[in-house]
C-alpha positions as a LaTeX table, in Angstrom:
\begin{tabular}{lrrr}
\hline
Residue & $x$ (\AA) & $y$ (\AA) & $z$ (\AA) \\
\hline
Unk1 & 56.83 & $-9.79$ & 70.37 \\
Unk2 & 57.44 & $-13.41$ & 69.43 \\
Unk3 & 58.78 & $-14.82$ & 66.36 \\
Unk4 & 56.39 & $-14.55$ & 63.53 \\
Unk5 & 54.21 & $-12.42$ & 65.44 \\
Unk6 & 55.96 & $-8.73$ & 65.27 \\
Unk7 & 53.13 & $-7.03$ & 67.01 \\
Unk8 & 50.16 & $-8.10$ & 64.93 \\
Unk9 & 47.02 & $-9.53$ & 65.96 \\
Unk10 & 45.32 & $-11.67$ & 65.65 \\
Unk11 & 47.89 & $-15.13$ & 64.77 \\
Unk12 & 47.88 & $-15.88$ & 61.45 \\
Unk13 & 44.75 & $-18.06$ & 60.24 \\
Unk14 & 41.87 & $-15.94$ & 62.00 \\
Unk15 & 39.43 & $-14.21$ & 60.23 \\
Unk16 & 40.28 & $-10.27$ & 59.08 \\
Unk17 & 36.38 & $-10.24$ & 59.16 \\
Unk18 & 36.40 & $-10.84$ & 62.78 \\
Unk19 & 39.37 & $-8.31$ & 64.10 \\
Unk20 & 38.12 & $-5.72$ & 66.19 \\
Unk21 & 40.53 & $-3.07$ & 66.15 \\
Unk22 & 39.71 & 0.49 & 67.55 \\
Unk23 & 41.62 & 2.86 & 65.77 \\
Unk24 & 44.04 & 4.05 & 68.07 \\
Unk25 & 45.64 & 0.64 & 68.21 \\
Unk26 & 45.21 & 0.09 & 64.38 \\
Unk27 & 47.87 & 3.48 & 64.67 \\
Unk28 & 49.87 & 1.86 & 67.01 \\
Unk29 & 50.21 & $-1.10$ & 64.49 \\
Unk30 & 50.80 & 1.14 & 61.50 \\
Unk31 & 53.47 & 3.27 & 63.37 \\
Unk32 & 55.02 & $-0.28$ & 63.96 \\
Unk33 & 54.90 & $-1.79$ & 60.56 \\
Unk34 & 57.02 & 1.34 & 59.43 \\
Unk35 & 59.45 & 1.06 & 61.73 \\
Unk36 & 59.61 & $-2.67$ & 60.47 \\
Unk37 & 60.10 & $-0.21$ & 56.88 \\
Unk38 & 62.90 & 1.51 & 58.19 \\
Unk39 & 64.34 & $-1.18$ & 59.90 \\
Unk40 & 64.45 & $-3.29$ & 56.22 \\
Unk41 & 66.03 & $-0.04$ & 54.46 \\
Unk42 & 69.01 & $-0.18$ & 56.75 \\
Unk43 & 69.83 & $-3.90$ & 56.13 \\
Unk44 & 70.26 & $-2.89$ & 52.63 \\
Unk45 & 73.58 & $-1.27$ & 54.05 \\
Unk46 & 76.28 & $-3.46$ & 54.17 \\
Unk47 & 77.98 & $-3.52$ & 57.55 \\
Unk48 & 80.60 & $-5.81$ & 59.23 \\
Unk49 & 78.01 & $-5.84$ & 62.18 \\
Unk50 & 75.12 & $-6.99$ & 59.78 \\
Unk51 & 75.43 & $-10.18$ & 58.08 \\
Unk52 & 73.30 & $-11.68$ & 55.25 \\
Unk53 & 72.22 & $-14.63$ & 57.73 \\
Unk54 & 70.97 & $-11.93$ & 60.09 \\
Unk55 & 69.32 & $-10.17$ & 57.37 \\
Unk56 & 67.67 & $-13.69$ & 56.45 \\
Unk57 & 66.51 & $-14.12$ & 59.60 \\
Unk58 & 65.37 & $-10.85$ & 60.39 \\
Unk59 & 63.17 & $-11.21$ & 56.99 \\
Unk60 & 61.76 & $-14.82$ & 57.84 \\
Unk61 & 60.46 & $-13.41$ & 61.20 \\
Unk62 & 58.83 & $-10.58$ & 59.88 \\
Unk63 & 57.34 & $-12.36$ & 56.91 \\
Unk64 & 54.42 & $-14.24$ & 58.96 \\
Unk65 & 53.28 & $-11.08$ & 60.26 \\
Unk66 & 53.32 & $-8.86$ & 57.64 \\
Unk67 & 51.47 & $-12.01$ & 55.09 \\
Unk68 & 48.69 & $-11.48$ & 57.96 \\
Unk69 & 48.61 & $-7.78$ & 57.50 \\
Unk70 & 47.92 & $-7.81$ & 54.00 \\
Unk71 & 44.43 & $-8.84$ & 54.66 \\
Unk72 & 44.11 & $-6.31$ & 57.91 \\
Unk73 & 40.27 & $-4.23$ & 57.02 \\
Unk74 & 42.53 & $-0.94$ & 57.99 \\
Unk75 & 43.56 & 0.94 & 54.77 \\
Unk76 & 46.84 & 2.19 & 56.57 \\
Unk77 & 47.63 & $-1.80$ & 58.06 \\
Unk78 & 47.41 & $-3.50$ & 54.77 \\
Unk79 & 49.10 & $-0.92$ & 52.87 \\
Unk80 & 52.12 & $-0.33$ & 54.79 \\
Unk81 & 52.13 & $-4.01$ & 55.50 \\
Unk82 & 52.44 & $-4.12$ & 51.39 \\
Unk83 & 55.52 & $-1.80$ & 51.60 \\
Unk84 & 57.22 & $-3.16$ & 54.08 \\
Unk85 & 57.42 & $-6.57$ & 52.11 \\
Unk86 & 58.14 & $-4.66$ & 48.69 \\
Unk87 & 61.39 & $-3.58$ & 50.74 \\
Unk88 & 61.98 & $-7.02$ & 52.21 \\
Unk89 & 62.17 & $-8.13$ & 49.14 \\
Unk90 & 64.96 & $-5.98$ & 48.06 \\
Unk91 & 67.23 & $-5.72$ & 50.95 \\
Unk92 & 70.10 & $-7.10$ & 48.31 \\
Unk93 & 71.50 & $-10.21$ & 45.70 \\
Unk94 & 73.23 & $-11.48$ & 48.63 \\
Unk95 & 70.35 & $-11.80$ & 50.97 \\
Unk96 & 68.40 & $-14.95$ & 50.51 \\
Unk97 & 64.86 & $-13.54$ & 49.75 \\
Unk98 & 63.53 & $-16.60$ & 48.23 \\
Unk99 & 61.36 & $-17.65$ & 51.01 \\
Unk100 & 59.07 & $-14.72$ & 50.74 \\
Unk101 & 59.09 & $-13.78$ & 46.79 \\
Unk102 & 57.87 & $-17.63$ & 46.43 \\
Unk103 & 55.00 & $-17.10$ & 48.75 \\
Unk104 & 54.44 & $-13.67$ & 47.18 \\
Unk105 & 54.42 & $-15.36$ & 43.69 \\
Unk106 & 52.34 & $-18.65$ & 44.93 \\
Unk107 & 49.61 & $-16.31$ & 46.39 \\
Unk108 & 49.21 & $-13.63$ & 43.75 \\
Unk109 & 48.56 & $-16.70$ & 41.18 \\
Unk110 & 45.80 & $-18.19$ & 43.75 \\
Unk111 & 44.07 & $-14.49$ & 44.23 \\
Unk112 & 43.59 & $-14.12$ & 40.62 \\
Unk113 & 41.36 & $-17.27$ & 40.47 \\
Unk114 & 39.88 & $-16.78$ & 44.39 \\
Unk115 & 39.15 & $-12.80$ & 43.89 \\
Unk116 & 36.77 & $-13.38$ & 40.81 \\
Unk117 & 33.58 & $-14.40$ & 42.49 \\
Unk118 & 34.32 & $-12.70$ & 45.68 \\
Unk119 & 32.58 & $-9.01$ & 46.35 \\
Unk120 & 33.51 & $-5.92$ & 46.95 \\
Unk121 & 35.70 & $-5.39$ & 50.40 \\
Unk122 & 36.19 & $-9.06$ & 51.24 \\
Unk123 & 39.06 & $-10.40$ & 52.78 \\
Unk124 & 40.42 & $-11.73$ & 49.82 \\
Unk125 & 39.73 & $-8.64$ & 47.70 \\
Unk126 & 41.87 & $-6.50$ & 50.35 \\
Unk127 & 44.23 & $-8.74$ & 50.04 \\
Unk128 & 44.47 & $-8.81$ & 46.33 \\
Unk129 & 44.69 & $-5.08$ & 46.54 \\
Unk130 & 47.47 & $-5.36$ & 49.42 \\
Unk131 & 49.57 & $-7.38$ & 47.21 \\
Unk132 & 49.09 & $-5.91$ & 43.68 \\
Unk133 & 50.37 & $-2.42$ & 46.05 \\
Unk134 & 53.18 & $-4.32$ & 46.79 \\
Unk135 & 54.27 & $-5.53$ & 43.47 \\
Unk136 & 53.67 & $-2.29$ & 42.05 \\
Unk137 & 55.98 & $-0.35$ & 44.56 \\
Unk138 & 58.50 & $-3.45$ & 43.08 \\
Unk139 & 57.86 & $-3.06$ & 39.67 \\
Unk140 & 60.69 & $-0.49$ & 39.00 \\
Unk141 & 63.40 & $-2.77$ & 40.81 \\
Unk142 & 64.71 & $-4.78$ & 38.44 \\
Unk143 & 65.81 & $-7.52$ & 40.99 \\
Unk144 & 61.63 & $-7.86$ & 41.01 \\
Unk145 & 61.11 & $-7.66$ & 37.42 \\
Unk146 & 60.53 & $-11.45$ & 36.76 \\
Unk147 & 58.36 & $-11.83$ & 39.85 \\
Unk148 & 55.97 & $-9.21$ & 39.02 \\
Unk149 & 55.74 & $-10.93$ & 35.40 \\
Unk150 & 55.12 & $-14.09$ & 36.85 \\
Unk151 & 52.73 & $-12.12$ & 38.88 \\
Unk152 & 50.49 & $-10.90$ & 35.36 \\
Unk153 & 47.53 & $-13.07$ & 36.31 \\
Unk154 & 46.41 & $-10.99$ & 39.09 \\
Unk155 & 47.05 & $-7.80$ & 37.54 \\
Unk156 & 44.68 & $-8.84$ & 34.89 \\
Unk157 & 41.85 & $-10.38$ & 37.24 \\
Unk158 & 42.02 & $-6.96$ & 39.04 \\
Unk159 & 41.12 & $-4.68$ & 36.52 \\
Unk160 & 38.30 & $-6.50$ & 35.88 \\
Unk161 & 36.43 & $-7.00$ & 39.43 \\
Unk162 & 33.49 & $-5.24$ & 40.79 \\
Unk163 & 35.94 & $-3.40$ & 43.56 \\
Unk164 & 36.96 & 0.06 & 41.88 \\
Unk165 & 40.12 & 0.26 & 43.86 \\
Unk166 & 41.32 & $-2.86$ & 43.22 \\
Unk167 & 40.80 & $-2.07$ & 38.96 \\
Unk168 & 42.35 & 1.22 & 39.33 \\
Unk169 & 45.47 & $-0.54$ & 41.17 \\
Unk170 & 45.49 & $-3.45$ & 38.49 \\
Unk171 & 45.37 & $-0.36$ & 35.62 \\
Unk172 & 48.44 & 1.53 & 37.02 \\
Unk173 & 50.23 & $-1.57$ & 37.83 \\
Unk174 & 49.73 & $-3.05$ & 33.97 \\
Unk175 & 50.79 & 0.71 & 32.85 \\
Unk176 & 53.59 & 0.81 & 34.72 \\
Unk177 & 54.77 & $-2.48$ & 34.33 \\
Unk178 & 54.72 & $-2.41$ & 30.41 \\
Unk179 & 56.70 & 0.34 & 30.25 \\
Unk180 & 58.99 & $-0.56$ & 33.32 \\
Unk181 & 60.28 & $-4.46$ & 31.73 \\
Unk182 & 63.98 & $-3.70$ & 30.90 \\
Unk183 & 65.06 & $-7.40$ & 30.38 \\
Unk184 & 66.34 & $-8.59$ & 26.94 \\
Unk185 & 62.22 & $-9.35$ & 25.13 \\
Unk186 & 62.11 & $-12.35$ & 23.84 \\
Unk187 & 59.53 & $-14.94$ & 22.18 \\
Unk188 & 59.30 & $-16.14$ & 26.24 \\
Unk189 & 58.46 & $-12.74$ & 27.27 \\
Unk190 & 55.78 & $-12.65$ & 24.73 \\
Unk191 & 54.90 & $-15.85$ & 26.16 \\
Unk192 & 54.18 & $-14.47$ & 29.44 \\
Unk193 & 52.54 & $-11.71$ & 28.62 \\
Unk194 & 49.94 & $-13.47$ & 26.47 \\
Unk195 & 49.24 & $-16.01$ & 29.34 \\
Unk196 & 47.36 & $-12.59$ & 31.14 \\
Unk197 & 44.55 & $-12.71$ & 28.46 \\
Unk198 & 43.63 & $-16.01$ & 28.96 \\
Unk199 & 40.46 & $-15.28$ & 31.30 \\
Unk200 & 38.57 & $-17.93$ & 33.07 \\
Unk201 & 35.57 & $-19.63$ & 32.24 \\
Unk202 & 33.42 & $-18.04$ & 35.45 \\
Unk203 & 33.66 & $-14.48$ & 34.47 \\
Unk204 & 30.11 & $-12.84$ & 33.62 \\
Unk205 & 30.51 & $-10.93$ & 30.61 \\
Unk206 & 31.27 & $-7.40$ & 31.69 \\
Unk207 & 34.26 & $-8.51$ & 33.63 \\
Unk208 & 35.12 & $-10.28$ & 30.37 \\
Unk209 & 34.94 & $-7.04$ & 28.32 \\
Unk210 & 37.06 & $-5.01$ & 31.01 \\
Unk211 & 39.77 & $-7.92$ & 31.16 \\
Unk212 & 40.71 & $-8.19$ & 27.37 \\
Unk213 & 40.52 & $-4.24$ & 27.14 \\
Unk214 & 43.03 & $-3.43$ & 29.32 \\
Unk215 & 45.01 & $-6.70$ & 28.55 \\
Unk216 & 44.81 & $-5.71$ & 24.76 \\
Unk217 & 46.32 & $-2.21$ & 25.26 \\
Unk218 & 49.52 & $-3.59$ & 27.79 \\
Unk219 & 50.33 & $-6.01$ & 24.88 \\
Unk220 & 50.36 & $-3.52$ & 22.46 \\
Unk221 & 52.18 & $-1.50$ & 24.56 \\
Unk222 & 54.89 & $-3.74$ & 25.61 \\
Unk223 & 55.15 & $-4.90$ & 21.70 \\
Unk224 & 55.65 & $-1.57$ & 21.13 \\
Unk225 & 58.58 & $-0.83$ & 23.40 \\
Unk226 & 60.22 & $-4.17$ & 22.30 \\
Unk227 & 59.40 & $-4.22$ & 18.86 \\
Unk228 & 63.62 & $-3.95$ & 17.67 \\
Unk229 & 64.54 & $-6.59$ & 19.89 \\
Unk230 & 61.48 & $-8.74$ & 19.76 \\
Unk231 & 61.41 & $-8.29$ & 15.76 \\
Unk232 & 65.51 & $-8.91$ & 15.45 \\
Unk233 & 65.61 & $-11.91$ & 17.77 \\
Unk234 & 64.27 & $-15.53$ & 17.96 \\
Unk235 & 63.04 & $-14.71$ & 13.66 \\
Unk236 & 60.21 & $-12.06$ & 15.23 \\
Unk237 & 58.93 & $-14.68$ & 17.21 \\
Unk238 & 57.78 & $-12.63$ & 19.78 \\
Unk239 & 56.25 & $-9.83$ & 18.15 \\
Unk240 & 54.34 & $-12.20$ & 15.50 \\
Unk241 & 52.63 & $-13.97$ & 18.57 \\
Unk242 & 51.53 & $-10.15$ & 19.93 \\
Unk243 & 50.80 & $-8.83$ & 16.98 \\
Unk244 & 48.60 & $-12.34$ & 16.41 \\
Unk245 & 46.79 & $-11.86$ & 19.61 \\
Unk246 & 45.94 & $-8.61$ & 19.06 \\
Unk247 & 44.66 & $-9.87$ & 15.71 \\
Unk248 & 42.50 & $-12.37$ & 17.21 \\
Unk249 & 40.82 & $-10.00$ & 19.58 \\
Unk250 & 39.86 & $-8.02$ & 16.34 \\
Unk251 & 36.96 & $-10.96$ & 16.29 \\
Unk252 & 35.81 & $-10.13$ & 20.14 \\
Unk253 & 31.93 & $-9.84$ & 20.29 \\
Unk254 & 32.11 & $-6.66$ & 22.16 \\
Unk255 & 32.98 & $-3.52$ & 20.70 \\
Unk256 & 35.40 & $-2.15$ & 23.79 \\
Unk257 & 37.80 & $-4.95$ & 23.27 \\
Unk258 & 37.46 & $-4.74$ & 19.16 \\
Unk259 & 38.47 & $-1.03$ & 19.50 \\
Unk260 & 41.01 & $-1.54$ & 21.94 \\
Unk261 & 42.91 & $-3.82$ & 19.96 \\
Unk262 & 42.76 & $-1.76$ & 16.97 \\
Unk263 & 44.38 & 1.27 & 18.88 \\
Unk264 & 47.05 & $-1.03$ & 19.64 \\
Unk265 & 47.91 & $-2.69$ & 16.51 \\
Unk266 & 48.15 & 0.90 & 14.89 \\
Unk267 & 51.66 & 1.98 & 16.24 \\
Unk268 & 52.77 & $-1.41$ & 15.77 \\
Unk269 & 51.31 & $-1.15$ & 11.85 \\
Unk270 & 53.62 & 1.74 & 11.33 \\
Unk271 & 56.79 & $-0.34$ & 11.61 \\
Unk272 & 55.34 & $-2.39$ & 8.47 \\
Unk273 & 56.94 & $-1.95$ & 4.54 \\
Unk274 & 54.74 & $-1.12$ & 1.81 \\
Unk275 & 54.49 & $-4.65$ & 0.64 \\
Unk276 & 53.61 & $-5.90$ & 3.75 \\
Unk277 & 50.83 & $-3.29$ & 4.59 \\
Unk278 & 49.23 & $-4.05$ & 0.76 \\
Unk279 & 48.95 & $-8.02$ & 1.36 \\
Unk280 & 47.64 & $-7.30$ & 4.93 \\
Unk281 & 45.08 & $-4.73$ & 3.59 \\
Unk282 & 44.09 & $-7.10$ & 0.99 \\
Unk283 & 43.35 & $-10.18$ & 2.97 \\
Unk284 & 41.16 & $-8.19$ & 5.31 \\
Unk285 & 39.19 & $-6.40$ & 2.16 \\
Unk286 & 38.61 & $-10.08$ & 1.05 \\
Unk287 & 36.91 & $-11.05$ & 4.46 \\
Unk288 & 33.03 & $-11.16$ & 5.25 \\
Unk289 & 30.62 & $-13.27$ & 7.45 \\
Unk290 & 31.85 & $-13.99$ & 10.50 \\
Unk291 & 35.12 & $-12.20$ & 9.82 \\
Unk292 & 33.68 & $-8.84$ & 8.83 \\
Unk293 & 34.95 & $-7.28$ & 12.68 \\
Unk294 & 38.17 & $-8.38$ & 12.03 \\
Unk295 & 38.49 & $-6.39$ & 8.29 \\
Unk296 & 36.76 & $-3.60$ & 9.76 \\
Unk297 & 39.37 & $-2.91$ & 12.75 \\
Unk298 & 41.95 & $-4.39$ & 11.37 \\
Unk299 & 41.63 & $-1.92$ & 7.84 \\
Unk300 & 41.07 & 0.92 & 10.78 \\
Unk301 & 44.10 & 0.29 & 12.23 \\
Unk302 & 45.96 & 0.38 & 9.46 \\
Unk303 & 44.13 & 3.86 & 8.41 \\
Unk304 & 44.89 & 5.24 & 12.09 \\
Unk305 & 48.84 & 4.14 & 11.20 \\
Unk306 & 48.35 & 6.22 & 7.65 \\
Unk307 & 46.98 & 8.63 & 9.70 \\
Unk308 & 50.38 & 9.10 & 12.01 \\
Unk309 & 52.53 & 8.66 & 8.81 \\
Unk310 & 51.86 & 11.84 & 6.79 \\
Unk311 & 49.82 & 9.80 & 4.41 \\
Unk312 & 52.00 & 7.06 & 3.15 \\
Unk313 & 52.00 & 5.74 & $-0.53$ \\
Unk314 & 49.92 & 2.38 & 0.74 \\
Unk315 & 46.73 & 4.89 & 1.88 \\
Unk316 & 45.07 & 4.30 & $-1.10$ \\
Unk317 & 45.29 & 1.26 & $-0.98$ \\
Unk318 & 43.64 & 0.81 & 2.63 \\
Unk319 & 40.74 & 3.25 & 1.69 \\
Unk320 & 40.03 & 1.20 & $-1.10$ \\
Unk321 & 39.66 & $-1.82$ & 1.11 \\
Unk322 & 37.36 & 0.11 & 4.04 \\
Unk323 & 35.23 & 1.20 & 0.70 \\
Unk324 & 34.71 & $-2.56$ & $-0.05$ \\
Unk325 & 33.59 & $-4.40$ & 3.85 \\
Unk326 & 31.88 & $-0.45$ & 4.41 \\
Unk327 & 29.16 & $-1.60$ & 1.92 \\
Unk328 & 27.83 & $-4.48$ & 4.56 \\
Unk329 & 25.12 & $-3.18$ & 6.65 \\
Unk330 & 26.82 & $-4.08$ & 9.74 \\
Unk331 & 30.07 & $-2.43$ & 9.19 \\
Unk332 & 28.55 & 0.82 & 7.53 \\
Unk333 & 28.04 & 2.54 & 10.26 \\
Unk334 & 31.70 & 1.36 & 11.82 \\
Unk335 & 33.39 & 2.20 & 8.83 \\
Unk336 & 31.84 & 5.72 & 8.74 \\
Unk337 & 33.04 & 6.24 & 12.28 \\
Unk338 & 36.73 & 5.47 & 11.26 \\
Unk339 & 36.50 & 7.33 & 8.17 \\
Unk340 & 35.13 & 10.75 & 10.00 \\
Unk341 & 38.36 & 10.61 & 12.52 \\
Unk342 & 41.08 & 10.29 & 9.64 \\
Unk343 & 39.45 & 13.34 & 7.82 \\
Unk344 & 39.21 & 15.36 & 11.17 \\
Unk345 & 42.90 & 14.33 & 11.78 \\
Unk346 & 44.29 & 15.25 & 8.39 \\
Unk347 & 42.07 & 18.40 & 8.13 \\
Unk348 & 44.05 & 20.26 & 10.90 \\
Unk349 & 45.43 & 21.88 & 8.70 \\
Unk350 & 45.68 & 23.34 & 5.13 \\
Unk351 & 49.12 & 21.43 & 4.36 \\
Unk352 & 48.78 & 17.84 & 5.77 \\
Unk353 & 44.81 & 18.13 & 3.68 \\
Unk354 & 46.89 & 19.21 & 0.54 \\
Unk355 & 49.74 & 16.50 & 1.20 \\
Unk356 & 46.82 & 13.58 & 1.90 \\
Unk357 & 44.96 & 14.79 & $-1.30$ \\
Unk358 & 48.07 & 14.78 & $-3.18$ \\
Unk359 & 48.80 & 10.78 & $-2.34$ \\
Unk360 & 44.76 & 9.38 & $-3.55$ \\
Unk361 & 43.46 & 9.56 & $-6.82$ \\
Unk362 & 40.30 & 11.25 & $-7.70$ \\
Unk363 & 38.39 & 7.89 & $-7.14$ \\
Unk364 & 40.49 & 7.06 & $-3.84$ \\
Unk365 & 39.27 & 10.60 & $-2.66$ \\
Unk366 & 35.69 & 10.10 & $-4.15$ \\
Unk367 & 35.42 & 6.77 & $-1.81$ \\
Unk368 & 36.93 & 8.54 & 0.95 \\
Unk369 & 34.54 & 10.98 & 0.88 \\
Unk370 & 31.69 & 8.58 & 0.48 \\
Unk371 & 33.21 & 6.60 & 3.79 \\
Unk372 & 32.70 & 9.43 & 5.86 \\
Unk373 & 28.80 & 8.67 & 5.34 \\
Unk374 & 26.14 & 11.66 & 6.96 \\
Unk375 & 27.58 & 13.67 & 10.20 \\
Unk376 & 25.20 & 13.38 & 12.99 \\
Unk377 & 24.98 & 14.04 & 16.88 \\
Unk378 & 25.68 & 10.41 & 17.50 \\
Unk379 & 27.98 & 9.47 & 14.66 \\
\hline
\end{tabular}
């Protein structure tokens, strides 16, 4: 019925709060909206009878409708309201689609601001959730790849609200998404990606925490994929400014985010020379104060890299330098923590213990020893 209507109600502009749908019509609607699906898939076919004006206008009808349904209280209404315009998006290169991927793009960067002090099942949260759906059924076509960058901010506001569904949707979309980027990486790309950690000033502290966490890990991940091309184009432009952010969260007040970015800078710590690793290990031995979290992960990471590396000739070198910040008070006990995983790692087995032993010194393996500190039920 009607242009920009397509069987939804109410008009666009009412309140969600306020529908009152009884569930056999909210069917009725669903049914609809995925005939609307199939209706999208067969435009993609090209057809003297179909042109890409029709398709256009077919797509601009529809859009109004389905924008409304996004924020529809119904599970099955919003969702299949968020396929349908992950398809509309893609019906083809010759199909002007730029009508709704703007409005997709305009309104996922509003949510991630609007969402944060909103609670748990509110209009704008199911909306959120509609819309990080549908970018995350569009994450693996690459026609959508730059939207759903452009998209990051809301990706990282939702895995950090109250509403569990919408932080387990923001989690898989971030996974997916890091691993799913298959344009040329580039010091922009890095650029985009470190725009997502930027949180806002009106986040309480445990939304904080949750945001850099997950942030940390999909920048070490997508540095990690890259690394070649981001370290052989643009000087290493783009993985010095990852590898710098990841840095930076070393110094995070809260110990989820410190040890998040330390699991991330490991892998990319094994792509290091031995020269490099030595003048990294000794500028963070020569840290304290204020900086003491930063030598602590940071020398971790590089011990987790060791670790992965059969026990490379720099390991004495970074056990050495934990030895020296594990003598503060406050990074004993963080240090000793560290120390006990690399031992249970490389004591697996006979040979990688004899082939780690072999690479320290008997004062190397005296201090690792120390490191490990006294086992206990809560070390």
């Amino acid at each position: 019925g009607g242009k920009g209507r397509l069987w939804l109600e109410p008009l666009p502009g009412a309140d969600a709060a306020e529908w009152e749908v009884d569930e056999g019509s909210s069917n009725a609607h669903a049914t609809k909206v995925k005939i609307l699906q199939a209706l999208f898939v067969g435009l993609r076919r090209t057809t003297p009878a179909v042109s890409d004006a029709l398709r256009s206008e077919i797509l601009s009808a529809a859009s109004p409708a389905l924008q409304v349904g996004l924020e529809h209280p119904y599970n099955q209404i919003h969702q299949e309201s968020a396929k349908a315009i992950a398809i509309g998006m893609n019906l083809g290169m010759t199909c002007d689609t730029s009508s709704i991927k703007t409005w997709v793009q305009q309104r996922a960067v509003a949510l991630s601001t609007l969402i944060v002090p909103e609670p748990e099942r509110s209009p704008l949260v199911i909306e959120a959730k509609s819309l990080v759906l549908c970018l995350l059924h569009g994450i693996l076509g690459r026609d959508l790849e730059a939207l759903v960058l452009r998209c990051l901010p809301l990706f990282a506001a939702s895995v950090s609200h109250a509403d569990h569904e919408l932080r387990a949707l923001g989690s898989n979309a971030l996974r997916t998404l890091a691993y799913a980027v298959q344009r040329g990486p580039s010091q922009e790309l890095a650029g985009v990606v470190i725009q997502g950690c930027v949180v806002p000033g009106d986040v309480d502290v445990a939304s904080r925490t949750r945001w850099l966490e997950e942030m940390a890990k999909f920048v070490g991940s997508v540095a990690l994929k890259h690394y070649f091309s981001m370290h052989g184009t643009q000087s290493g432009e783009g993985e010095r400014l990852c590898r710098e952010l990841l840095i930076s969260l070393l110094k995070e007040d809260r110990i989820e985010v410190r040890t998040a970015a330390q699991e991330a800078l490991a892998p990319l710590n094994i792509m290091l020379s031995s020269k490099q690793v030595s003048l990294v290990a000794k500028k963070w031995s020569k840290l304290n104060g204020d900086q003491a979290d930063e030598a602590v992960h940071g020398l971790a990471s590089l011990l987790l890299a060791a670790g992965s590396l059969a026990s490379p000739d720099w390991l004495g070198g970074v056990i050495e330098g934990l030895s020296t910040v594990g003598t503060r008070p406050d990074s004993k006990k963080e240090v000793e923590r560290v120390v006990q995983a690399f031992l249970k790692q490389q004591q697996v087995s006979r040979e990688v213990w004899r082939r780690c032993q072999s690479r320290l010194s008997s004062e190397q393996m005296e201090l690792l020893k120390a490191g490990q500190g006294t086992l206990s039920y809560f070390s």
